[in-house]
N, C-alpha and C positions, 0 to 999 in steps of 0.2 A: 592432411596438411603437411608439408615438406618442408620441416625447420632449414634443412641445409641449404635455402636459401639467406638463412639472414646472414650467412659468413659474408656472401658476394656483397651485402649491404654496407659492414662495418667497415669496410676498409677506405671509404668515401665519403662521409657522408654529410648532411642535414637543414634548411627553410629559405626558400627564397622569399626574401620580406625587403621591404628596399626601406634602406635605411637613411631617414631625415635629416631636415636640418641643417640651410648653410651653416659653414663653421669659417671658412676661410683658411687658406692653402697655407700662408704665415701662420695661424693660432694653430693649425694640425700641427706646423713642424714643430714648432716649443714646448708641442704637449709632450708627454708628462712635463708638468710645473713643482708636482708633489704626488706623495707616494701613493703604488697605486693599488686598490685591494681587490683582490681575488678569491670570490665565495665560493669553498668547497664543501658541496652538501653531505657530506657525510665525516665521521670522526677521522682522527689521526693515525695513521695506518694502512687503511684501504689501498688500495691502486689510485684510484684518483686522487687521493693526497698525495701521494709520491710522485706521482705524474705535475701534478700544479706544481710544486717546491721545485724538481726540478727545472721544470721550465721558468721560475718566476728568478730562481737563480740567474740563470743567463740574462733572460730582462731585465733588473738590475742592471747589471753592466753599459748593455746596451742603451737604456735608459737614461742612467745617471740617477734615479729614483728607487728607493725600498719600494720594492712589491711584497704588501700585507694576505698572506692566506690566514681568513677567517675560516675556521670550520666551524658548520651550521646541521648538524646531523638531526634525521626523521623525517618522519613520515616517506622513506624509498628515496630521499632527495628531496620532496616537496617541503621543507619546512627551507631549505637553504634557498629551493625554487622562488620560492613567495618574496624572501628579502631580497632577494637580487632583480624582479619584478619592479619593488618599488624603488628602487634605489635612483636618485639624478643620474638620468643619461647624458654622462660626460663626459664618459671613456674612465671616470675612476673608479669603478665601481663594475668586473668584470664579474662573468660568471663562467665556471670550470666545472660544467657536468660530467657524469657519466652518460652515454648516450641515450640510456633507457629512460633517464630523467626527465628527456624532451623528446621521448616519442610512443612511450611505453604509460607513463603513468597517468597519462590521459584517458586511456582505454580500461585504466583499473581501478581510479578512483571516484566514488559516482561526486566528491566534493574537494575540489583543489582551489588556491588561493591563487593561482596564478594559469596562465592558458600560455601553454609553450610558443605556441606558431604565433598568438598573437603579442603579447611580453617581451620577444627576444628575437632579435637578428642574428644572423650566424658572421663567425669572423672566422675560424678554421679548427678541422679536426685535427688536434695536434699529436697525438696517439693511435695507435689502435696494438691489439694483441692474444695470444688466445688465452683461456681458462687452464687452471689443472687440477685434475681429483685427487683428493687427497683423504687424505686419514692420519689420523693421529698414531705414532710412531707403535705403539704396544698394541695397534689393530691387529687382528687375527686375519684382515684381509690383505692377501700377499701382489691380488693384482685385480682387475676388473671383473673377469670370468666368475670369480671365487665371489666377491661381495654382490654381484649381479645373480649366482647360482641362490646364494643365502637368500639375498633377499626376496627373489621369487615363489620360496618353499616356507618365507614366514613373511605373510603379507601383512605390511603396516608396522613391524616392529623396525625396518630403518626410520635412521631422521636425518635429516641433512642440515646444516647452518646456512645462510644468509645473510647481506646486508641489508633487510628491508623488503616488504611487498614491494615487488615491481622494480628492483634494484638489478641490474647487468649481472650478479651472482644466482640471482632469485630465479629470474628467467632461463640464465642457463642449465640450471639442476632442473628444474620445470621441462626444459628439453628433453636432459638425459634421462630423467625417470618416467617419461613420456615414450621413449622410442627405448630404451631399455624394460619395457612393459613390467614396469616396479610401482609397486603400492608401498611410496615413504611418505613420511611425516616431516613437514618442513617445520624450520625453528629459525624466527625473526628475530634476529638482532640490532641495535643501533649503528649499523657500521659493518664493514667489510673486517677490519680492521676485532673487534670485540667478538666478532662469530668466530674469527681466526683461534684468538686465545682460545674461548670457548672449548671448540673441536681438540686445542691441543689439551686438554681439561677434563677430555670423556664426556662431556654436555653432549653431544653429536656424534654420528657413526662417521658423516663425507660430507663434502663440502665442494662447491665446483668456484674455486677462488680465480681471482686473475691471477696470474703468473706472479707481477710486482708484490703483492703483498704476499705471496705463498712463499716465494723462491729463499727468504732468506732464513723460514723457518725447515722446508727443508733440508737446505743445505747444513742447519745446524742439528740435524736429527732429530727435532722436535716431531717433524713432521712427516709421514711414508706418499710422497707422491706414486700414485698407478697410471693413469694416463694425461692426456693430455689434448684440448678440443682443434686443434688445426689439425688437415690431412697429414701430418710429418710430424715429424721429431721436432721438439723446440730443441736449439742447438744450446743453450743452456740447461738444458736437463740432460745430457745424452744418455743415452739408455731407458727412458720413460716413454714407452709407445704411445701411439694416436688411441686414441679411445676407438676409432672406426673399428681398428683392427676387431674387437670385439663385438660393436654395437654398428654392422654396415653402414656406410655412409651417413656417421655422424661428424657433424661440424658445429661448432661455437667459435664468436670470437665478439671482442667490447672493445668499445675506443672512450676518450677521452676529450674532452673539446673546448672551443672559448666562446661563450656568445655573449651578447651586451644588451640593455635593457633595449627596449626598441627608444626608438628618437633619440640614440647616441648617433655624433654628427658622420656624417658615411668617410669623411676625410681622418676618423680617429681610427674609425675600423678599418681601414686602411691601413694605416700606419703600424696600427695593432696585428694584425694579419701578418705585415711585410717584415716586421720585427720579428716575429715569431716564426717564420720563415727562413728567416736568418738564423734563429738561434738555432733550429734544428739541423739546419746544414752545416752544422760545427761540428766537425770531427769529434770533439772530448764527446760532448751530449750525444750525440749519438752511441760512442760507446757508452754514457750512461745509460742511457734508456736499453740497450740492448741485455745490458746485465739486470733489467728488469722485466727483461722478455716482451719487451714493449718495440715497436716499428716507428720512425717518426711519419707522417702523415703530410699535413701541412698542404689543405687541398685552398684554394679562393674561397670567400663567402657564398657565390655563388654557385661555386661544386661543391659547397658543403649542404646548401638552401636544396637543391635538386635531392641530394643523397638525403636528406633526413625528411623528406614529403615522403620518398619511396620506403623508409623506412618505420615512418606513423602508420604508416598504410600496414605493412607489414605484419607490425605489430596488433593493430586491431583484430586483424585475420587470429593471431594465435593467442592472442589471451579469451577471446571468444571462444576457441575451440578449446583452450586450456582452463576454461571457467575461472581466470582469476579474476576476483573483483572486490575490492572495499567499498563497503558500504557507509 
């Protein structure tokens, strides 16, 4: 199986579902009436959280309306998954996965409360960006070669942190201990965001975090970044080589996205999409997002619906081959 297709995936992606419901072209423009909330399945801290807040920042504005981020962590996403399922589809009530949420945990979990393709419409991938390995600052690994030599000559004593079975962190360490022919021991935590502290705590050897939630523990020495999952240098870490260098043609990368329960009206997702659109092509935010090592995106609902069928598909192929599964 050849993971370094899923990079080509994330940068595009996810369900062509057509979405219901006259609403009427007057009642679209007025909407937001009142504030509107934003389910982030996982805790405080993570990528995806930082991702939602800043974008729900600009909406605001754009709006005239508070946008509420509820974080709703466990089960990989699925517990935040399930309530944004049921929620009235009326455009107040958004959901802000990570992508793995809606295309990955389907194929991991033999019992979920919600079905992604069928539950939710895509409105756009508002993010994407790559991963970085890390260690906790007093590691005795200085760079990938070294921690990849160790843990070859003592099989099973690494462990690596997590936000979750089947969560965009989970997956990608899953990659690298895969195609770096390493026998580690994964450690699930609630959150992207609580595995972070964790790791900086000695609980864990490495961790393959998104950038967003790593970069600021780095930057304050908590944390020793060694590589990094895009072909190049992320230009906010300068000096932190690609992990290929070491591990041939590896690649990772995770995005972030908006979707809405299904039978939200097609004229809200609309507007929702075009707004957020907006917000990203704002000079400030973009410098935000970039000092979080994140890309804006910002594809149609319908180039988001194509990119994430190609990438359920995708994901079946490797959790199959990767035998991950909750039972």
């Amino acid at each position: 199986m050849r993971f370094t297709k899923l990079a080509a995936l994330f940068a595009g992606l996810a369900i062509v579902g057509a979405v219901q419901a006259p609403f009427g072209t007057a009642h679209a423009q007025s909407w937001p009436t009142k504030p509107v909330k934003f389910i982030v399945p996982f805790p405080p801290g993570g990528a995806t959280d930082i991702s939602a807040r800043l974008l729900a920042q600009k909406l605001q504005d754009i709006w005239g309306q508070t946008v509420v981020i509820e974080n709703r962590g466990g089960a990989g996403g699925g517990v935040g998954a399930a309530e944004a399922a049921r929620a009235t589809p009326d455009g107040y009530t958004l959901f802000f996965p990570s992508g793995s949420v809606v295309t990955a945990n389907q194929h991991i979990y033999a019992k979920m409360n919600y079905n992604p393709e069928k539950d939710f419409v895509p409105i756009t991938n508002v993010v994407s960006g790559p991963q970085v390995l890390i260690v906790p600052a007093n590691s005795p690994y200085q760079n990938v070669a070294m921690m990849v030599e160790s843990g070859r000559a003592n099989p099973g004593k690494l462990t690596f942190c997590h936000a979750g079975i089947g969560s965009q962190t989970h997956l990608a360490a899953e990659n690298f201990v895969y195609q770096a022919k390493l026998d580690a021991v994964a450690v699930p935590y609630k959150g992207e965001g609580p595995g972070i502290t964790g790791l900086i705590g000695g609980e864990t050897h490495f961790c393959l975090a998104n950038l967003a939630a790593a970069i600021g523990h780095i930057k304050g020495g908590r944390l020793r970044a060694l590589g990094v999952t895009s072909l190049a240098e992320a230009p906010q870490l300068p000096g932190v080589p690609p992990i290929a260098q070491t591990i041939a043609g590896f690649q990772n990368s995770g995005w972030f996205g908006l979707v809405a329960p299904t039978g939200t009206p097609k004229e809200v997702i609309q507007k929702v999409y075009a707004d957020t659109k907006k917000a990203l092509e704002d000079a400030t935010m973009k410098e935000k997002f970039f000092a979080q090592g994140l890309a804006p995106v910002g594809n149609s609902p319908e180039e988001m619906g194509r990119a994430l069928k190609a990438e359920t598909e995708l994901w079946r192929t490797v959790v199959k081959a990767r035998k991950i599964q909750v039972k």
